[in-house]
C-alpha positions in Angstrom: 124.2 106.0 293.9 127.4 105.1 295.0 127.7 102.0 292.1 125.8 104.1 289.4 129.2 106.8 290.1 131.2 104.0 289.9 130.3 102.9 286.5 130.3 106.2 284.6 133.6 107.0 286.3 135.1 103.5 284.5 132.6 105.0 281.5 134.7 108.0 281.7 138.1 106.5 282.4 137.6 104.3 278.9 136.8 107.2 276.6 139.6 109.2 277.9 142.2 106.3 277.5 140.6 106.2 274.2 141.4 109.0 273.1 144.9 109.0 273.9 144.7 111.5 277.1 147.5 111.2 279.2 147.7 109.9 283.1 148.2 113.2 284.4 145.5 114.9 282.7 143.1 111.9 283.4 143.8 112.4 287.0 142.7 116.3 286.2 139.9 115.6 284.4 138.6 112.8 286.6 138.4 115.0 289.7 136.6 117.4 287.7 134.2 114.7 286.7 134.1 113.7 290.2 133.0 117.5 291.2 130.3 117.7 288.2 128.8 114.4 289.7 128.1 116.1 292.7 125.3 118.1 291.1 123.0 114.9 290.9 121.3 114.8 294.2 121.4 111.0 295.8 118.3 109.3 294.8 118.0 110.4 291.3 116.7 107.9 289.1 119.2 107.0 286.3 118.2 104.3 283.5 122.1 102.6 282.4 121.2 104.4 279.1 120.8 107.7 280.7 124.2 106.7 282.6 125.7 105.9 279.4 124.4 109.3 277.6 125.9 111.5 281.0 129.3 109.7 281.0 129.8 110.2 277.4 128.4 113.6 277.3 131.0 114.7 280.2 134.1 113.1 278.7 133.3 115.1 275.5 132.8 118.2 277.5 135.8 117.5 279.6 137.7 116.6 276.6 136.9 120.2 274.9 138.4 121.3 278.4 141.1 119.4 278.4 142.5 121.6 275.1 142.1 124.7 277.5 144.3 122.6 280.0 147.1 122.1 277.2 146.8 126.0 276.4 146.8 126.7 280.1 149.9 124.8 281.0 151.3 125.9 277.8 151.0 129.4 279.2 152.1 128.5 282.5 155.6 127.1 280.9 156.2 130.6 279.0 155.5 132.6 282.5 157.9 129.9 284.1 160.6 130.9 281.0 159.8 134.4 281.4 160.7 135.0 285.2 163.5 133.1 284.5 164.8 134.5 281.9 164.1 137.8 283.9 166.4 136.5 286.9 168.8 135.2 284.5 169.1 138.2 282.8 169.1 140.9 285.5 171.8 139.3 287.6 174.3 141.6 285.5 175.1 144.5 284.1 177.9 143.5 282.3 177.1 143.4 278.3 179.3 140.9 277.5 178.2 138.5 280.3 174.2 139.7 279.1 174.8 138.8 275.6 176.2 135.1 276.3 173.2 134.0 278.6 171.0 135.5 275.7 172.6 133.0 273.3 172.7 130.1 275.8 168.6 130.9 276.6 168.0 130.6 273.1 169.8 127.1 272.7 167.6 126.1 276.0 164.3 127.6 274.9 164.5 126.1 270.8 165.6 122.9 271.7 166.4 121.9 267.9 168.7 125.3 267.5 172.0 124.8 265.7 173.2 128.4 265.9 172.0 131.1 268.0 173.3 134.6 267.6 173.1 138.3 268.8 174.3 141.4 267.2 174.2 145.0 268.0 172.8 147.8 266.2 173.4 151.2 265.9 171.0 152.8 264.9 172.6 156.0 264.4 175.1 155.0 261.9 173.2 152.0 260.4 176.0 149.4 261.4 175.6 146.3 262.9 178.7 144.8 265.5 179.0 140.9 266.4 177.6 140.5 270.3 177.4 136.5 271.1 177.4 133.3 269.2 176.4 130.0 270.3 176.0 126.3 269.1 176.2 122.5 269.7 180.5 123.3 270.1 179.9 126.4 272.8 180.2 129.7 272.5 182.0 132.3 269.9 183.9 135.1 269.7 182.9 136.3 266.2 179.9 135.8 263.8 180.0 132.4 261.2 179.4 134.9 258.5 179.5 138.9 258.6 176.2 140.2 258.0 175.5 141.1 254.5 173.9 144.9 254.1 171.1 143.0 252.2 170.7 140.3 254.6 168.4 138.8 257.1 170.2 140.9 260.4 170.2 144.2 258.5 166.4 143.8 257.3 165.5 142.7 260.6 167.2 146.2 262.1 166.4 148.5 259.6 162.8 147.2 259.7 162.5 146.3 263.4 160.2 143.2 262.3 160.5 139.6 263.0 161.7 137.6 259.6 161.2 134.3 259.4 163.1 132.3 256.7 161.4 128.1 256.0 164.2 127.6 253.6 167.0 129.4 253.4 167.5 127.4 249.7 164.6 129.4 248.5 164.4 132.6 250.1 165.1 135.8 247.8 167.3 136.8 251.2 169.6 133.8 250.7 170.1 134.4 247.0 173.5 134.1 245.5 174.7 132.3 249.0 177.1 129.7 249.9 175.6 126.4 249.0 176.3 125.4 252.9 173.6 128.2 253.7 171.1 125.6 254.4 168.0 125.3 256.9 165.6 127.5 258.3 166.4 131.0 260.3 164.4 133.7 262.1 165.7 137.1 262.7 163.6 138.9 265.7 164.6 142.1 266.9 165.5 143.7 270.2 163.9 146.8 270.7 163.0 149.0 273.7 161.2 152.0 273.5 160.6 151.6 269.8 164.2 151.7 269.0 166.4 148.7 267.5 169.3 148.0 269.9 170.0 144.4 268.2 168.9 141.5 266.8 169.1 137.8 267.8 168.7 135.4 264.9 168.1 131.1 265.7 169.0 128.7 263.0 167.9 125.6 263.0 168.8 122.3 260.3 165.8 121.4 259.4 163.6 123.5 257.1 159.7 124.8 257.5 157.9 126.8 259.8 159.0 127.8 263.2 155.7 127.1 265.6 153.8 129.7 267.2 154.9 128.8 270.5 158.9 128.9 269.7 157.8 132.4 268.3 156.4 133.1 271.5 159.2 132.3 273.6 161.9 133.7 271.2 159.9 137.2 271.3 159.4 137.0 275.2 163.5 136.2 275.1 164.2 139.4 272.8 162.1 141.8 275.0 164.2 140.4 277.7 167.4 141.2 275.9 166.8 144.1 274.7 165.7 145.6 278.2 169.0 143.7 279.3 171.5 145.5 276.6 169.7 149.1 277.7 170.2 148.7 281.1 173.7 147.3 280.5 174.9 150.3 278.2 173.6 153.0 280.5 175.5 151.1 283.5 179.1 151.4 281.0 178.0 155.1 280.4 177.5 155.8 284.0 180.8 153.9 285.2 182.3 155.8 282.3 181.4 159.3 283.3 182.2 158.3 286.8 185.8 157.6 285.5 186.3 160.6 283.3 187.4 163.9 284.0 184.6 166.1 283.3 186.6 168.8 281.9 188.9 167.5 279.7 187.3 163.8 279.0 190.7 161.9 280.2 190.3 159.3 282.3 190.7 160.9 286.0 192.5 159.5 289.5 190.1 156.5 290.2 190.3 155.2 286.6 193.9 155.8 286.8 193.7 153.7 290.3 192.3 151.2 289.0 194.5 151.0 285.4 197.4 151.0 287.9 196.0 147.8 289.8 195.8 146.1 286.1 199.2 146.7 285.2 200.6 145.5 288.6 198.3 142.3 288.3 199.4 141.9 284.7 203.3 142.3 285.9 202.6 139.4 288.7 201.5 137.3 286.1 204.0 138.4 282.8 207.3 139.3 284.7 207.1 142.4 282.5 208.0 146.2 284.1 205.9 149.0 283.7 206.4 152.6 283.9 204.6 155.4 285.9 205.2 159.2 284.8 204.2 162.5 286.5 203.6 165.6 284.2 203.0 168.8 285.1 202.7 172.1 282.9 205.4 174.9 282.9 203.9 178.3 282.5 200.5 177.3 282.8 200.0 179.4 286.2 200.7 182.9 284.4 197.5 181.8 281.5 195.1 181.3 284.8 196.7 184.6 286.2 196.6 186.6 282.8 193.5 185.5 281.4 191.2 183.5 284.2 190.0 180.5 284.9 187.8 180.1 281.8 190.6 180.9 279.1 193.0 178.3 281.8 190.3 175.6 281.2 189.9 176.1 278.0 193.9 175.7 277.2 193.9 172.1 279.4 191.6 170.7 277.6 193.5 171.5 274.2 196.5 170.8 275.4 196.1 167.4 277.0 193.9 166.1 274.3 196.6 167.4 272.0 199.2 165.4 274.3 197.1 162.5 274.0 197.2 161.7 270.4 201.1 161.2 271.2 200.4 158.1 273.1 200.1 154.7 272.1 196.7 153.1 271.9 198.0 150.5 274.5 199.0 153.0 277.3 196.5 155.4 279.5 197.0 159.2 279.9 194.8 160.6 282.7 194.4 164.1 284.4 195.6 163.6 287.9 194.6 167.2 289.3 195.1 170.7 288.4 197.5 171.2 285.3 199.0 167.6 286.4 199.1 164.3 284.1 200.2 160.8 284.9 200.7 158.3 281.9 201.3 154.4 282.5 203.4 152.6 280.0 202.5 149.5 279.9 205.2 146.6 279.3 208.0 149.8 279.1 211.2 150.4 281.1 213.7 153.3 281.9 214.7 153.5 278.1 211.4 153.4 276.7 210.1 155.9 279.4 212.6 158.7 278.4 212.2 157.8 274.4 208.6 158.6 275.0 208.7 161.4 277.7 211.1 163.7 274.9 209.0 162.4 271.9 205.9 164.0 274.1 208.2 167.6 275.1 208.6 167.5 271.2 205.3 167.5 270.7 204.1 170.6 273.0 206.9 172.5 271.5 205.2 172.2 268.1 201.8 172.6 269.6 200.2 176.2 268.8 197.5 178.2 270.4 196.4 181.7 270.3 195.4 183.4 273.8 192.5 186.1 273.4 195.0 189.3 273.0 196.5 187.1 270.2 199.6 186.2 271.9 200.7 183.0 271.2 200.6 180.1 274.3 204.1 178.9 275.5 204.2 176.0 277.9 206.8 173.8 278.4 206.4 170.1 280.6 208.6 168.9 283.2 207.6 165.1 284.7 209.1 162.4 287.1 209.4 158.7 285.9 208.6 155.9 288.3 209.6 151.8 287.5 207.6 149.2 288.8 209.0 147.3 290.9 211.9 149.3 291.5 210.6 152.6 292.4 207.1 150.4 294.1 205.2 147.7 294.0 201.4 149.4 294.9 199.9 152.5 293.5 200.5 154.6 296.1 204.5 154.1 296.1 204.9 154.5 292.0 202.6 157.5 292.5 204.3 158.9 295.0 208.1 158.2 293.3 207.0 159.8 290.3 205.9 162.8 292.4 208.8 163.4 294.1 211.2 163.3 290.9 208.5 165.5 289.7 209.0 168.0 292.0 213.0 167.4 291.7 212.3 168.3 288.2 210.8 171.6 288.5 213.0 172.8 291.0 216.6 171.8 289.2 215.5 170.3 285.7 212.8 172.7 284.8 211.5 171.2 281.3 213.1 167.7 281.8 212.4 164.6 283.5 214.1 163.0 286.5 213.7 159.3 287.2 212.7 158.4 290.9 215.5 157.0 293.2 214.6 153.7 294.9 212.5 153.5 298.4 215.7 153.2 300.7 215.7 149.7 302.6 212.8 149.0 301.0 214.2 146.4 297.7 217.3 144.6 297.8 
């Protein structure tokens, strides 16, 4: 019995090599073999005909197998892709980190990609904003092209389906195009929920068909993504609200914390000054005694807001507490400070509101100004300089500002 295994086992060995089956999978399908020999019991009588019918039989039904082994590993690669993607992915919550390991698992997942892009959508307003670029150079920080309102990224969002483009020569989407516009493309789109968040789109040099698999994995990628951007945006949202002052919408203490660590990490590194300035309202205690606390609300929120469109788009205004403001100057000294502070006492003076009897409001602002490093170097100092010229200010400058005096002993 032992030789009669022995030739259809070299039978078998033959007609794999044959057909071109690989070591690897020879070594599978032999043990199989090996395991469907066992179901001859020792002492059967076996003609070398019969032998030769059995081998050949088996390596043609292991053979049909061995096309279910392909699938099967085939599968097993995309699970392997899939978790990692899914570690890759989750290991953040910031968007713009999200959106470049997108782009780079693209590159790594087509292997013959020559760009690799994600965009945002909103769905809301039908627009579409660059996320993350990537090819054989590295990354981007804007799109090759901006998407065209007839294009491949706005039909891919607007419809939510998966385009794919063989030749982007003879494509009605590529019509009227730069003649440099060559290749294939596939636009897929992120959604979660049903809703379009984005779209990732893979370029690739050489034209025709992109293979079922690639599909596969690009989809698997996108559901990835897209789950990714969700989870990202809701984290900003969430960190937002947590730095926000519920009543008014400014930014509140810990976002001002943290702008003030910024700016003294930016002076480190720039030699530049920045300024710190405590505001409070004059007159705003008689509106909470006159008219309560819901008429008093109501009047801070209009009235910071209002003082708010005076600032420059590169400085921070946040509520510090009750009727109180600070606003950080970034990149400003004494000069600047006082050229802003009466440009925003000009501005509440113009500022009108009508109180429920139909009186009109009448605040005025007194505030303390604070220089890094001269007034301090941490948070806590400039904060507490400005305060105190604040309250130097409503006691024998009421409507001005007074600048703080140096810690004494403190800088030389």
């Amino acid at each position: 019995m032992i030789a009669i295994q022995t030739d259809i086992t070299r039978i078998v060995k033959e007609t794999l090599r044959e057909r071109g089956v690989d070591s690897t999978d020879q070594e599978f399908i032999l043990n199989l073999f090996d395991s469907a020999l066992a179901i001859f019991e020792e002492g059967s009588i076996l003609t070398p005909e019969r032998i030769g019918e059995i081998a050949e039989d088996i390596s043609i039904n292991l053979l049909d197998h061995h096309h279910l082994l392909t699938l099967l590993r085939q599968k097993t690669a995309e699970l392997d892709a899939l978790k990692n993607l899914s570690l890759h992915l989750s290991s953040s919550l910031d968007l713009n980190t999200i959106l470049k390991a997108v782009v780079s698992d693209a590159v790594e997942l087509h292997q013959d990609t020559r760009t690799a892009h994600i965009f945002l959508y909103d769905e809301s307003e039908d627009k579409i904003y660059f996320g993350a670029a990537l090819d054989e150079t590295g990354l981007k920080e804007k799109s090759y092209s901006p998407p065209r309102q007839s294009g491949l990224t706005y039909q891919v969002a607007r419809k939510g389906q998966r385009i794919v483009v063989p030749d982007m020569r003879n494509h009605p989407i590529y019509e009227n195009t730069p003649k440099g516009w060559t290749g294939s493309i596939v636009g897929i789109p992120l959604k979660i929920e049903g809703n379009v968040v984005g779209v990732m789109n893979i370029s690739r040099t050489n034209t025709g068909e992109f293979s079922e698999a690639s599909l596969r994995l690009l989809e698997l990628l996108a559901d990835q993504a897209a789950i990714a951007i969700s989870n990202a945006r809701l984290h900003a949202q969430v960190s937002q609200q947590a730095k926000s002052d519920t009543m008014t919408g400014l930014p509140n203490r810990r976002a001002l914390d943290e702008r003030l660590d910024v700016e003294i990490n930016a002076a480190h590194r720039t030699g530049y000054s920045f300024v710190t300035v405590m505001m409070d309202l004059d007159g705003f205690k008689e509106v909470n005694d006159s008219y309560g606390h819901p008429v008093g609300d109501q009047v801070l929120r209009t009235v910071f807001n209002y003082l708010n469109t005076g600032v420059r788009t590169s400085d921070f205004l946040a509520r510090y507490g009750g009727d109180e403001l600070t606003l950080v100057l970034t990149q400003s000294d004494l000069s600047a400070a006082v050229l802003v502070t009466e440009k925003l006492t000009e501005k509440l003076k113009n500022f009108a509101y009508s109180l429920p009897d139909g009186k009109k409001l009448n605040l005025g602002m007194s505030g303390g100004i604070a220089l890094y490093p001269v007034h301090g170097r941490t948070p806590t100092e400039l904060l507490r300089a400005a305060d105190q010229a604040l309250y130097r200010a409503k006691k024998y400058n009421r409507g001005g500002f007074e600048i703080a005096t140096p810690p004494t002993g403190q800088l030389g």
